[in-house]
N, C-alpha and C positions, 0 to 999 in steps of 0.2 A: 264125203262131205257134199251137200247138196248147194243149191243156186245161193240162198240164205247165208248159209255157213260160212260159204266163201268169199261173197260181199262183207261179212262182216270179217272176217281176216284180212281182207283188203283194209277195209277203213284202218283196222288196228295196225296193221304196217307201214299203211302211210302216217300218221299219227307218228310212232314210234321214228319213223326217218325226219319227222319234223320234231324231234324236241319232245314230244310228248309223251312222258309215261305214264299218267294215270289218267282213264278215262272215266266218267260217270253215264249212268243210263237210267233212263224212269222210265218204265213198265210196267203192265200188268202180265206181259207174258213170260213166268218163271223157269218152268223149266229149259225153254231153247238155248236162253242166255246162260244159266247154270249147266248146261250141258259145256256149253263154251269155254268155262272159266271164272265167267263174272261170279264176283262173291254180292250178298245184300250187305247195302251199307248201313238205310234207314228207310222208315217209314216218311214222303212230303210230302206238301199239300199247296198246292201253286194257289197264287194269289185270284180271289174270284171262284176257284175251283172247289166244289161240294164234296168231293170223297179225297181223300191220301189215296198213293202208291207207291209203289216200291222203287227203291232208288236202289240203281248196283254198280259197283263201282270194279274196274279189271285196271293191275299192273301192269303195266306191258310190258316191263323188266322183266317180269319175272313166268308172265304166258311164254308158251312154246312158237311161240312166233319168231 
């Protein structure tokens, strides 16, 4: 697991120790977070904002964290 991968396992633990089990994320970068776990939830489109991207959403219950 590289610098990326582990920062983001971090965030997801802490998260997870605070009460939180589901997280959302909106990117265009698919594959790294899909390598992770995140599943795609939906296509949004922020207010003001010209193009949609992807929204993806990870359990923490149920990742191997």
């Amino acid at each position: 697991m590289g610098v990326a991968g582990t920062l983001l396992n971090y965030v997801c633990m802490d998260m997870k120790e605070k009460g939180i089990d589901t997280l959302y994320l909106i990117t265009n970068h698919t594959s790294f977070y899909e390598r992770y776990g995140w599943e795609f939830f939906c296509m949004v489109q922020g207010d003001g904002e010209p193009e949609i991207t992807r929204a993806y959403r990870m359990y923490i219950h149920r990742s191997s964290i």
